[in-house]
Steps between C-alpha positions, in 0.01 A plus 500: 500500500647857394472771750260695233233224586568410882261569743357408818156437517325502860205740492601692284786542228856604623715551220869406495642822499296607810579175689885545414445881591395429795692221597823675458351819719489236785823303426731672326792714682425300805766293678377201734709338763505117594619303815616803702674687320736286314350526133339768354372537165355798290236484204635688263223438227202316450300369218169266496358268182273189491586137421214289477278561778770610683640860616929520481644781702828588329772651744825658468678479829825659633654463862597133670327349183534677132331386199157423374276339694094348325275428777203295304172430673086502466355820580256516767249793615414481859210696592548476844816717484444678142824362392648325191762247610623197318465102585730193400823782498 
């Protein structure tokens, strides 16, 4: 699927521009820290596209861990908390 025709349906239609948009507002430029202290890593850019019925996060890390990083997993809407999250990561 080509970013031009990837969207998220829940209730409505969330286009893949908006998604990534927003997605990188939240993640991008932000650093993270695991087990106390001793590794850190920083999202230095972001980019989302479907496979299948699945939703890949694309990552581009710098810190303790550099590279590219795909997170893959079924998007799920739960209404309980308003939030999108994904299952089977």
């Amino acid at each position: 699927i080509d970013s031009q025709n990837f969207a998220v349906n829940i209730i409505g239609n969330l286009s893949h521009q908006y998604a990534t948009e927003m997605a990188k507002k939240e993640f991008v430029g932000k650093t993270y820290t695991f087990q106390d202290g001793k590794y850190n890593i920083n999202i230095q850019d972001l980019n989302l596209y479907g496979s299948g019925e699945n939703l890949v996060i694309q990552t581009a890390l710098a810190g303790s861990l550099n590279g590219t990083v795909y997170l893959k997993g079924k998007p799920y809407y739960d209404p309980q908390t308003k939030m999108l999250s994904l299952k089977e990561v």
